[in-house]
C-alpha positions, -999 to +999 in steps of 0.1 A: -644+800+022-653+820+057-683+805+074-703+816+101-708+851+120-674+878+117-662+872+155-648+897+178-625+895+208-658+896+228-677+873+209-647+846+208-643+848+243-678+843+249-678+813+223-654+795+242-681+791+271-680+765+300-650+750+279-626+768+294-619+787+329-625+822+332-590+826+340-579+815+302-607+833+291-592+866+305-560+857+289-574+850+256-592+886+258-564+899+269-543+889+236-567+909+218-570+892+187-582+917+160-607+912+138-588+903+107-572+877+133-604+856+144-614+859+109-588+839+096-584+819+125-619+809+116-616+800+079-628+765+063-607+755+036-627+728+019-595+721-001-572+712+024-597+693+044-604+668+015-567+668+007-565+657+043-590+628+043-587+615+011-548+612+018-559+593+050-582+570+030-552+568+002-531+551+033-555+532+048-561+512+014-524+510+008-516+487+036-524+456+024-510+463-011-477+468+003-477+440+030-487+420-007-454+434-025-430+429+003-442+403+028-418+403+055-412+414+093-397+445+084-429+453+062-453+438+089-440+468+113-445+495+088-475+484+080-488+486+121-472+519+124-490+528+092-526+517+106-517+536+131-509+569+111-544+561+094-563+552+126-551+593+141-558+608+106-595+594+107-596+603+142-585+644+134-615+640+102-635+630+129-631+654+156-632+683+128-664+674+119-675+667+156-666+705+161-688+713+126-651+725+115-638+702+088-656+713+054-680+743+048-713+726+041-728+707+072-742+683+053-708+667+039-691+679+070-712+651+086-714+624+058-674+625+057-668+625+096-696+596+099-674+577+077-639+584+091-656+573+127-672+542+106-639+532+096-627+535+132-657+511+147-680+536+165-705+564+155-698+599+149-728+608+171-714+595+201-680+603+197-689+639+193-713+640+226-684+619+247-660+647+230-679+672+239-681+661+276-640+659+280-641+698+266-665+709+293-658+686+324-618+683+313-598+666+340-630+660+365-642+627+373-674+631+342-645+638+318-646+609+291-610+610+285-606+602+322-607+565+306-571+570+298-558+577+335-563+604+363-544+637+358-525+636+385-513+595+385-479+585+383-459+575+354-455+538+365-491+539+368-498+551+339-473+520+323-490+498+342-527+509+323-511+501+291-520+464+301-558+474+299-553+486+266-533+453+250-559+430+261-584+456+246-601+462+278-599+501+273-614+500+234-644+482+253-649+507+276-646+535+251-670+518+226-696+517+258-692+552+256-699+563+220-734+543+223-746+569+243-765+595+227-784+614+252-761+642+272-790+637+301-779+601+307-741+607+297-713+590+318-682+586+317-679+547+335-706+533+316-700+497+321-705+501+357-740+488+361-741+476+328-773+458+315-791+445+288-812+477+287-780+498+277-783+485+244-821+494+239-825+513+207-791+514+201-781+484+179-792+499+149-774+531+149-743+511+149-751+488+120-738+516+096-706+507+111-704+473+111-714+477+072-685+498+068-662+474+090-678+444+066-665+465+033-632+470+048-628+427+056-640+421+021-609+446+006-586+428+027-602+398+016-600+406-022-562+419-015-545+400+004-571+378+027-590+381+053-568+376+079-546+404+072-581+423+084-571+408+119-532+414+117-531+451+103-566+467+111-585+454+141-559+440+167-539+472+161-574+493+167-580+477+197-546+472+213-518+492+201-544+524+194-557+524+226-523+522+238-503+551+221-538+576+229-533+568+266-498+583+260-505+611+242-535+619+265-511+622+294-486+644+275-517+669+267-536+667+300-516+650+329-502+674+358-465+675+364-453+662+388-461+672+424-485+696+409-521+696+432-550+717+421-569+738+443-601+739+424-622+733+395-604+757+377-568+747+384-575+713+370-582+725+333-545+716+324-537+718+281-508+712+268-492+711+225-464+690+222-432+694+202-434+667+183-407+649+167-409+636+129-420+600+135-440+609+161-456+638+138-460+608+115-475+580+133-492+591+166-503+632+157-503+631+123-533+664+104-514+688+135-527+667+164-498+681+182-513+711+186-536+706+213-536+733+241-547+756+207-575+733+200-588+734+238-586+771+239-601+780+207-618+746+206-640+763+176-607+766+147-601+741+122-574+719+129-551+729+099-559+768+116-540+760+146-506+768+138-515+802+126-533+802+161-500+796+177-480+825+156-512+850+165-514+840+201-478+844+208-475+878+188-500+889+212-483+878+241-497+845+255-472+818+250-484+781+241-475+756+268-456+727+248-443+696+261-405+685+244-422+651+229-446+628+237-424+604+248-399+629+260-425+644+282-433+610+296-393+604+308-390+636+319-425+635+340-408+602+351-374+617+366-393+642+378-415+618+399-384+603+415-367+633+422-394+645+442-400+609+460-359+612+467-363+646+480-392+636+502-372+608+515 
Protein backbone atom coordinates (compact mmCIF):
# COMPACT_ATOMS: atom_id res chain seq x y z
CA UNK A 1 0.00 0.00 0.00
CA UNK A 2 1.60 3.69 -0.98
CA UNK A 3 1.41 6.12 1.89
CA UNK A 4 1.90 9.55 2.09
CA UNK A 5 2.30 12.56 -0.49
CA UNK A 6 3.71 11.28 -4.48
CA UNK A 7 7.43 12.73 -3.94
CA UNK A 8 9.51 14.26 -6.53
CA UNK A 9 13.25 14.70 -7.04
CA UNK A 10 12.62 18.16 -5.40
CA UNK A 11 10.57 17.19 -2.76
CA UNK A 12 12.87 14.05 -1.66
CA UNK A 13 15.70 16.21 -1.60
CA UNK A 14 14.08 18.60 0.50
CA UNK A 15 12.73 15.77 2.83
CA UNK A 16 16.07 14.65 3.61
CA UNK A 17 16.62 18.12 5.45
CA UNK A 18 19.38 18.85 8.10
CA UNK A 19 20.00 14.96 7.91
CA UNK A 20 22.28 15.13 5.39
CA UNK A 21 24.92 17.69 3.82
CA UNK A 22 24.11 19.72 1.07
CA UNK A 23 26.79 18.09 -0.79
CA UNK A 24 24.85 14.48 -0.80
CA UNK A 25 21.90 16.34 -1.24
CA UNK A 26 23.21 17.64 -4.63
CA UNK A 27 24.16 14.15 -5.42
CA UNK A 28 21.00 12.66 -4.64
CA UNK A 29 19.28 15.35 -7.03
CA UNK A 30 21.62 14.86 -9.33
CA UNK A 31 20.63 10.99 -9.69
CA UNK A 32 17.38 12.17 -10.71
CA UNK A 33 15.13 9.67 -9.43
CA UNK A 34 11.91 9.74 -11.48
CA UNK A 35 8.73 9.70 -10.16
CA UNK A 36 7.77 6.12 -10.56
CA UNK A 37 11.26 5.72 -8.67
CA UNK A 38 10.51 7.61 -5.28
CA UNK A 39 7.22 6.15 -5.44
CA UNK A 40 8.22 2.81 -5.01
CA UNK A 41 11.10 3.51 -3.06
CA UNK A 42 8.47 4.84 -0.71
CA UNK A 43 6.03 1.89 -0.58
CA UNK A 44 4.76 0.26 2.90
CA UNK A 45 4.30 -3.32 2.55
CA UNK A 46 2.28 -4.26 5.63
CA UNK A 47 2.90 -7.83 4.56
CA UNK A 48 6.44 -8.05 4.68
CA UNK A 49 6.75 -5.99 7.71
CA UNK A 50 4.65 -8.43 9.92
CA UNK A 51 6.36 -11.29 8.16
CA UNK A 52 9.39 -9.60 9.50
CA UNK A 53 8.44 -9.18 13.19
CA UNK A 54 6.54 -11.94 13.79
CA UNK A 55 9.53 -14.08 12.41
CA UNK A 56 11.62 -12.14 15.05
CA UNK A 57 9.10 -12.86 17.87
CA UNK A 58 8.96 -16.67 16.37
CA UNK A 59 12.90 -16.71 17.30
CA UNK A 60 12.98 -15.01 20.21
CA UNK A 61 10.41 -17.60 21.85
CA UNK A 62 12.31 -20.50 20.28
CA UNK A 63 15.39 -20.15 22.35
CA UNK A 64 14.62 -21.69 25.32
CA UNK A 65 12.68 -24.54 23.63
CA UNK A 66 15.70 -25.55 21.96
CA UNK A 67 18.36 -24.89 24.74
CA UNK A 68 15.31 -27.47 26.52
CA UNK A 69 15.80 -30.22 23.62
CA UNK A 70 19.53 -30.17 23.33
CA UNK A 71 21.15 -28.84 26.50
CA UNK A 72 24.67 -28.70 25.73
CA UNK A 73 27.71 -26.13 25.03
CA UNK A 74 27.28 -26.38 21.45
CA UNK A 75 23.50 -25.45 21.93
CA UNK A 76 24.32 -22.81 24.58
CA UNK A 77 26.37 -20.80 21.74
CA UNK A 78 23.58 -21.08 19.22
CA UNK A 79 21.35 -19.99 21.37
CA UNK A 80 23.60 -16.46 22.34
CA UNK A 81 24.12 -15.97 18.73
CA UNK A 82 20.42 -16.48 18.25
CA UNK A 83 19.49 -13.74 21.00
CA UNK A 84 21.54 -11.90 19.25
CA UNK A 85 19.84 -12.34 15.72
CA UNK A 86 16.52 -11.58 17.69
CA UNK A 87 17.93 -8.55 19.77
CA UNK A 88 18.99 -6.74 15.82
CA UNK A 89 15.58 -7.99 14.31
CA UNK A 90 13.60 -6.07 17.20
CA UNK A 91 16.04 -3.34 16.86
CA UNK A 92 15.30 -2.91 12.69
CA UNK A 93 11.10 -3.23 13.92
CA UNK A 94 12.04 -0.62 16.08
CA UNK A 95 13.88 1.90 14.08
CA UNK A 96 11.15 1.31 11.15
CA UNK A 97 8.63 2.47 13.27
CA UNK A 98 10.89 5.22 14.80
CA UNK A 99 10.99 6.57 11.11
CA UNK A 100 6.89 5.99 10.97
CA UNK A 101 8.09 3.47 8.14
CA UNK A 102 7.35 -0.14 9.25
CA UNK A 103 3.40 -0.68 8.61
CA UNK A 104 0.83 1.68 6.94
CA UNK A 105 -1.40 2.63 9.82
CA UNK A 106 0.43 4.89 12.57
CA UNK A 107 -1.38 3.59 15.12
CA UNK A 108 -0.05 -0.16 14.84
CA UNK A 109 3.11 1.25 13.42
CA UNK A 110 3.66 2.44 17.06
CA UNK A 111 1.93 -0.34 19.14
CA UNK A 112 4.32 -2.94 17.34
CA UNK A 113 7.65 -0.78 17.55
CA UNK A 114 6.72 -0.01 21.34
CA UNK A 115 6.79 -3.59 21.83
CA UNK A 116 9.87 -4.67 19.85
CA UNK A 117 11.74 -1.72 21.98
CA UNK A 118 9.78 -3.28 25.21
CA UNK A 119 11.34 -6.55 24.54
CA UNK A 120 14.75 -4.77 24.23
CA UNK A 121 14.49 -2.88 27.81
CA UNK A 122 13.88 0.74 26.77
CA UNK A 123 11.04 2.92 25.36
CA UNK A 124 10.24 3.52 21.80
CA UNK A 125 9.84 7.21 22.61
CA UNK A 126 13.33 7.71 23.55
CA UNK A 127 14.96 5.56 21.28
CA UNK A 128 13.30 7.39 18.37
CA UNK A 129 14.29 11.07 19.77
CA UNK A 130 18.14 9.74 20.60
CA UNK A 131 17.82 8.23 16.82
CA UNK A 132 16.78 11.00 15.59
CA UNK A 133 19.70 13.10 17.15
CA UNK A 134 22.51 10.67 15.56
CA UNK A 135 20.70 11.37 11.96
CA UNK A 136 20.98 15.15 12.39
CA UNK A 137 24.23 15.74 14.47
CA UNK A 138 25.93 12.39 12.84
CA UNK A 139 29.53 12.09 13.82
CA UNK A 140 29.55 15.55 16.05
CA UNK A 141 30.13 15.43 19.65
CA UNK A 142 25.64 15.72 20.30
CA UNK A 143 25.56 12.53 18.11
CA UNK A 144 24.05 9.73 20.35
CA UNK A 145 25.84 7.05 18.59
CA UNK A 146 29.05 8.87 19.60
CA UNK A 147 28.49 6.33 22.78
CA UNK A 148 30.09 3.74 20.60
CA UNK A 149 33.50 5.55 19.96
CA UNK A 150 34.77 8.76 18.05
CA UNK A 151 34.85 8.60 14.28
CA UNK A 152 38.14 9.10 13.84
CA UNK A 153 39.67 6.61 16.93
CA UNK A 154 41.87 3.85 16.36
CA UNK A 155 41.11 0.29 16.02
CA UNK A 156 42.97 -0.76 19.18
CA UNK A 157 40.94 1.75 20.78
CA UNK A 158 38.03 0.88 19.68
CA UNK A 159 39.03 -3.02 21.06
CA UNK A 160 39.91 -1.64 24.07
CA UNK A 161 35.92 -0.04 24.43
CA UNK A 162 34.67 -3.42 24.01
CA UNK A 163 35.60 -3.66 27.89
CA UNK A 164 32.89 -0.95 28.62
CA UNK A 165 30.43 -2.92 26.92
CA UNK A 166 31.17 -6.66 28.77
CA UNK A 167 30.87 -5.14 32.10
CA UNK A 168 27.63 -3.48 30.75
CA UNK A 169 28.87 0.01 31.32
CA UNK A 170 27.79 1.06 27.68
CA UNK A 171 23.97 -0.55 28.00
CA UNK A 172 23.86 1.93 31.18
CA UNK A 173 24.78 4.80 29.40
CA UNK A 174 22.50 4.09 26.51
CA UNK A 175 19.54 3.33 28.75
CA UNK A 176 20.27 7.03 30.32
CA UNK A 177 19.68 8.11 27.10
CA UNK A 178 16.34 6.67 25.88
CA UNK A 179 14.72 8.29 29.29
CA UNK A 180 14.94 11.45 27.75
CA UNK A 181 12.06 12.67 26.10
CA UNK A 182 12.41 16.30 25.51
CA UNK A 183 14.69 17.25 22.24
CA UNK A 184 15.21 20.76 24.37
CA UNK A 185 17.12 19.02 27.18
CA UNK A 186 18.58 16.10 24.82
CA UNK A 187 22.27 14.98 25.39
CA UNK A 188 24.24 12.77 24.30
CA UNK A 189 26.57 12.15 27.92
CA UNK A 190 23.70 12.13 30.11
CA UNK A 191 25.21 10.47 33.12
CA UNK A 192 27.58 13.36 33.39
CA UNK A 193 25.89 15.37 36.19
CA UNK A 194 23.58 12.76 36.80
CA UNK A 195 21.01 13.28 39.75
CA UNK A 196 18.09 12.16 41.30
CA UNK A 197 16.08 14.81 39.40
CA UNK A 198 16.87 12.99 35.97
CA UNK A 199 14.45 10.46 36.93
CA UNK A 200 11.53 12.96 37.72
CA UNK A 201 8.52 11.91 35.75
CA UNK A 202 10.15 9.39 34.12
CA UNK A 203 9.70 6.10 36.08
CA UNK A 204 6.40 5.47 34.84
CA UNK A 205 6.96 5.61 31.24
CA UNK A 206 9.25 2.75 31.65
CA UNK A 207 7.06 0.50 33.64
CA UNK A 208 5.51 -0.78 30.32
CA UNK A 209 8.79 -2.22 29.86
CA UNK A 210 9.62 -3.67 32.80
CA UNK A 211 5.95 -5.47 32.38
CA UNK A 212 7.01 -6.73 29.26
CA UNK A 213 10.60 -7.77 30.62
CA UNK A 214 8.41 -9.52 33.63
CA UNK A 215 6.36 -11.61 30.83
CA UNK A 216 9.40 -12.61 29.15
CA UNK A 217 11.17 -14.08 32.86
CA UNK A 218 7.86 -15.74 33.50
CA UNK A 219 8.12 -17.74 29.79
CA UNK A 220 11.54 -18.59 30.60
CA UNK A 221 10.39 -19.53 33.83
CA UNK A 222 7.50 -21.76 32.59
CA UNK A 223 10.01 -23.22 29.80
CA UNK A 224 12.97 -23.82 31.01
CA UNK A 225 13.55 -21.59 34.37
CA UNK A 226 14.23 -18.57 35.23
CA UNK A 227 17.67 -18.54 35.01
CA UNK A 228 17.95 -19.33 31.54
CA UNK A 229 16.30 -15.43 31.51
CA UNK A 230 19.88 -14.46 32.81
CA UNK A 231 22.06 -16.84 30.53
CA UNK A 232 20.24 -16.31 27.03
CA UNK A 233 18.40 -12.89 27.29
CA UNK A 234 19.74 -10.25 29.68
CA UNK A 235 23.56 -10.76 30.06
CA UNK A 236 23.70 -11.12 26.25
CA UNK A 237 21.52 -7.71 25.96
CA UNK A 238 23.80 -6.01 28.05
CA UNK A 239 27.23 -7.38 27.19
CA UNK A 240 27.59 -9.13 24.04
CA UNK A 241 24.83 -6.58 22.25
CA UNK A 242 26.47 -3.70 23.18
CA UNK A 243 29.45 -5.19 22.07
CA UNK A 244 28.86 -6.47 18.40
CA UNK A 245 26.73 -2.62 17.85
CA UNK A 246 30.06 -0.86 18.79
CA UNK A 247 31.48 -2.97 15.81
CA UNK A 248 29.04 -2.47 13.41
CA UNK A 249 28.82 1.23 14.29
CA UNK A 250 32.40 1.70 13.39
CA UNK A 251 32.10 -0.21 10.03
CA UNK A 252 29.05 2.31 9.05
CA UNK A 253 30.43 5.55 10.54
CA UNK A 254 34.17 5.42 11.45
CA UNK A 255 36.69 7.41 9.10
CA UNK A 256 39.49 5.41 7.51
CA UNK A 257 42.33 5.71 8.35
CA UNK A 258 44.35 8.96 8.28
CA UNK A 259 41.22 10.49 7.03
CA UNK A 260 40.73 14.30 8.92
CA UNK A 261 37.65 16.30 8.14
CA UNK A 262 37.65 19.78 7.39
CA UNK A 263 34.20 20.68 8.49
CA UNK A 264 30.91 19.93 9.61
CA UNK A 265 30.14 18.54 6.43
CA UNK A 266 33.07 16.35 5.84
CA UNK A 267 32.28 14.49 9.04
CA UNK A 268 28.78 13.01 7.75
CA UNK A 269 30.64 9.67 6.86
CA UNK A 270 27.86 6.47 5.83
CA UNK A 271 28.84 3.53 4.86
CA UNK A 272 26.60 -0.30 3.73
CA UNK A 273 28.51 -3.14 4.32
CA UNK A 274 28.96 -6.38 2.29
CA UNK A 275 27.91 -8.59 4.62
CA UNK A 276 28.82 -12.04 4.77
CA UNK A 277 26.07 -14.96 5.60
CA UNK A 278 26.57 -15.30 9.35
CA UNK A 279 27.08 -11.97 9.73
CA UNK A 280 23.76 -11.21 7.57
CA UNK A 281 22.33 -13.69 10.13
CA UNK A 282 23.40 -12.69 13.56
CA UNK A 283 24.56 -9.02 13.65
CA UNK A 284 22.36 -7.24 10.37
CA UNK A 285 19.83 -9.44 10.06
CA UNK A 286 15.83 -7.42 8.22
CA UNK A 287 18.86 -5.68 5.67
CA UNK A 288 20.75 -3.78 8.46
CA UNK A 289 23.64 -3.93 6.15
CA UNK A 290 22.33 -1.47 4.15
CA UNK A 291 23.02 1.50 5.94
CA UNK A 292 24.57 4.47 3.88
CA UNK A 293 20.88 3.94 1.94
CA UNK A 294 19.11 4.31 5.10
CA UNK A 295 21.11 7.66 6.10
CA UNK A 296 20.53 9.08 2.68
CA UNK A 297 17.03 8.33 2.13
CA UNK A 298 16.58 8.08 5.94
CA UNK A 299 12.58 8.21 5.05
CA UNK A 300 12.42 4.33 2.90
CA UNK A 301 11.42 1.32 4.63
CA UNK A 302 14.10 -0.90 5.39
CA UNK A 303 13.01 -3.95 3.17
CA UNK A 304 13.04 -0.74 0.28
CA UNK A 305 16.69 -0.31 0.49
CA UNK A 306 17.98 -2.68 -1.84
CA UNK A 307 15.84 -1.55 -4.60
CA UNK A 308 17.34 1.92 -3.35
CA UNK A 309 20.72 0.62 -4.06
CA UNK A 310 19.82 -0.89 -7.75
CA UNK A 311 17.98 2.75 -8.53
CA UNK A 312 20.81 4.83 -7.07
CA UNK A 313 23.49 3.11 -8.94
CA UNK A 314 21.51 3.01 -12.33
CA UNK A 315 21.51 6.66 -11.95
CA UNK A 316 24.98 6.93 -11.36
CA UNK A 317 25.80 7.39 -7.64
CA UNK A 318 27.58 4.38 -6.33
CA UNK A 319 26.87 3.09 -2.65
CA UNK A 320 29.99 3.16 -0.54
CA UNK A 321 30.27 -0.50 1.05
CA UNK A 322 32.69 -1.83 3.35
CA UNK A 323 34.03 -5.77 2.47
CA UNK A 324 32.51 -7.01 6.05
CA UNK A 325 32.09 -5.89 9.27
CA UNK A 326 34.77 -7.65 10.57
CA UNK A 327 36.72 -7.48 7.38
CA UNK A 328 36.44 -3.77 7.47
CA UNK A 329 37.69 -3.72 10.97
CA UNK A 330 41.18 -5.75 9.97
CA UNK A 331 41.60 -3.96 7.08
CA UNK A 332 40.95 -0.34 8.97
CA UNK A 333 43.54 -2.04 11.33
CA UNK A 334 46.53 -2.71 8.64
CA UNK A 335 45.75 0.34 7.36
CA UNK A 336 46.36 2.13 10.73
CA UNK A 337 49.85 0.49 10.94
CA UNK A 338 50.86 1.16 7.65
CA UNK A 339 50.41 4.59 7.98
CA UNK A 340 52.14 4.78 11.66
CA UNK A 341 55.18 2.68 9.69
CA UNK A 342 55.18 5.15 7.03
CA UNK A 343 55.28 8.01 9.39
CA UNK A 344 58.03 6.47 11.21
Amino acid sequence: MMVGKNLNINDLVADVGDEVPRTYRDLLKAANLSRNEISKLHEIRDGRALLDGLGALATAAAVPWIYLAFPNALTVVVCVLLALHNFNSFAQVVHGSDHGKFLSSGRWNDILGSLAAALLGFTREGHALAHQMHHLELNTDEDSDRIWGRPEQSTREMLGMWLQDIFMISAAKRLLQYMQFDRKSFTATPWRGLNRGFFKGKIGRVMPVVAVQVLVIAYYSAVIGPQFYLYFYALPILTIYPAQIRLRTACEHCFEAGYRPRNRGERWVARSIRANLLERLVIAPLLIQYHFEHHLLPGVPYYNLPLARRILAKNGLEVPLAPGYFAFVFRRWRAERQLAAAMA
